[in-house]
C-alpha positions, 0 to 999 in steps of 0.5 A: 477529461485531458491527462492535464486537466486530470493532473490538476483535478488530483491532488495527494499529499504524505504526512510521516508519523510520530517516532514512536509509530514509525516502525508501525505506520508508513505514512498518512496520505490523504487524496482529494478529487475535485471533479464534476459530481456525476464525474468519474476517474479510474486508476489501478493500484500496484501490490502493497502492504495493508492500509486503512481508508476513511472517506465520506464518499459514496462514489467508491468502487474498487476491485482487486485482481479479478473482482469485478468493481463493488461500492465501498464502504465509508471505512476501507480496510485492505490486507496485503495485496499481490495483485492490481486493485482497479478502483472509481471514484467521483468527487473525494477526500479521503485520508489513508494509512499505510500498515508496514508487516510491524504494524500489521502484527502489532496493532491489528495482530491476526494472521496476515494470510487471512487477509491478504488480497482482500478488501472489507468494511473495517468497520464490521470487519472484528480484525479492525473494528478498533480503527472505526473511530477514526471514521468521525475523528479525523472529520471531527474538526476543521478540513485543515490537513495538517490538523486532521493528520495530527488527529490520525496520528493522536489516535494510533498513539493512544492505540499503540499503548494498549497493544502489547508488543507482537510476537516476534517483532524483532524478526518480523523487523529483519525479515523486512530489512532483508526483503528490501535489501537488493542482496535478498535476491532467494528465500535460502538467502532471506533465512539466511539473513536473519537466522531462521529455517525456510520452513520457520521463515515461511511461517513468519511470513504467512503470518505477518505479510500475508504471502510466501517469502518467494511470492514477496521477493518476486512483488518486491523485484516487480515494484522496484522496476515499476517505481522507477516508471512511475517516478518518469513514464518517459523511460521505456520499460527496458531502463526500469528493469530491477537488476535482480530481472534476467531479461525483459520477458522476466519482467513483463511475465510478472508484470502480467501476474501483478498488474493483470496486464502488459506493460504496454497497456498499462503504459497507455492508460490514464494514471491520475492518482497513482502518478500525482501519489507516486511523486509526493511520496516519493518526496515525504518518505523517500520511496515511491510506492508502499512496498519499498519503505524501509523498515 
């Protein structure tokens, strides 16, 4: 299939949450293939923070880092990522929610390291059984996009007042300002910013983003130089370099570390989802990847 006739087979669209859930939740996204049956399309999804996916597709494989690819369940839960998730699907419609590390420690409330890199079946996964509902709740009612995420986002009200505030919200919340803040270019600097020890700050970080505070800043420096491709793959990678990058073999070795590839090769293949949710989410939330929303 052409990269147009691609473009044009993939639609995603963003829906932000209430208020109320905005610390929680970044945005609600749902993804629509229309191809053949016996079709297929492949893409490969950048680090991100956690997200729940709820589809009626039984087309659905994915793998992350060195996985090779497996079918997935109806009801996809994924923690914390730091590498490449390559993924296949037929004909879909799937709806997404995207967890910022708030909303991790709040609303699924176990350590996130436990769960970083890995993807399951939430619905017989104990850490997010409680989302299992929305399976049948989001496709209870008309196919209407707007509807089905007001039902989303009826669903995660009702949920958010049963869970009681995290541990440590409001540094879980700092932590997050700093990491996306261009000044936190170190860990000293990140602890210093919000007023904990770097072993304290290790910690916290373990427990509600899943990785090291290192590990993150060096994810956070490699998606902002990879947004600004996504956004215009006319640029040549060395006008996307973040300004935190010493040069340009910096960049191509995370490059290498997240994607599992160079960035030539990943400039050569087909991007038809990532590009189509790149641009939409840039324009409902302001960012165009997970990672780089604001807290």
């Amino acid at each position: 299939m052409s990269s147009q006739r691609l473009g044009e087979a993939v639609r995603v669209r963003f829906f932000m949450p209430s208020p109320a859930l905005a610390p929680y939740i970044t945005t609600y996204y749902l993804t629509e293939v229309d191809i053949a049956p016996d079709a297929r399309i492949e893409d490969w999804l950048h680090p991100e923070w956690a997200n729940l996916r709820f589809a009626h597709n039984d087309s659905w494989e994915a793998g992350i880092g060195a996985e090779p690819l497996r079918p997935m369940p109806h009801f996809i839960a994924t923690g914390p990522t730091s590498h490449a998730a390559r993924f296949r699907t037929g004909p879909m419609r799937s709806w997404g929610i995207g967890l910022l590390p708030l909303g991790w420690a709040r609303l699924v409330g176990v350590a996130a390291v436990n769960h970083a890199d890995r993807t399951c079946d939430g619905a017989a996964t104990a850490a997010y059984a409680h989302f299992t509902p929305l399976l049948d709740t989001i496709f209870a009612g008309s196919a209407d996009p707007a509807a089905e995420a007001q039902r989303i986002d009826a669903f995660l009200l009702g949920l958010l007042a049963q869970r009681p505030p995290a541990e440590d919200e409001a540094r879980i919340k700092a932590a997050h300002g700093a990491l996306v803040d261009l000044d936190s270019g170190t860990v000293s600097e990140l602890a210093e910013r919000i007023g904990l020890s770097p072993r304290s700050l290790e910690r916290l970080s373990l427990r509600a983003f899943g990785f090291s505070p290192k590990l993150l800043l060096r994810r956070q420096r490699f998606l902002r130089s990879l947004a600004q491709f996504m956004l215009d793959p006319s640029l040549s990678w060395i006008k996307t370099l973040d300004c935190q990058y010493v040069d340009q073999a910096h960049f191509v070795r995370d490059f290498k570390r997240f994607m599992a590839m160079s960035p030539s090769t990943y400039a050569a293949l087909e991007h038809p989802v990532l590009r189509a949710a790149a641009q939409a989410r840039a324009a409902a939330a302001g960012a165009a990847v997970q990672a780089l929303h604001r807290p």
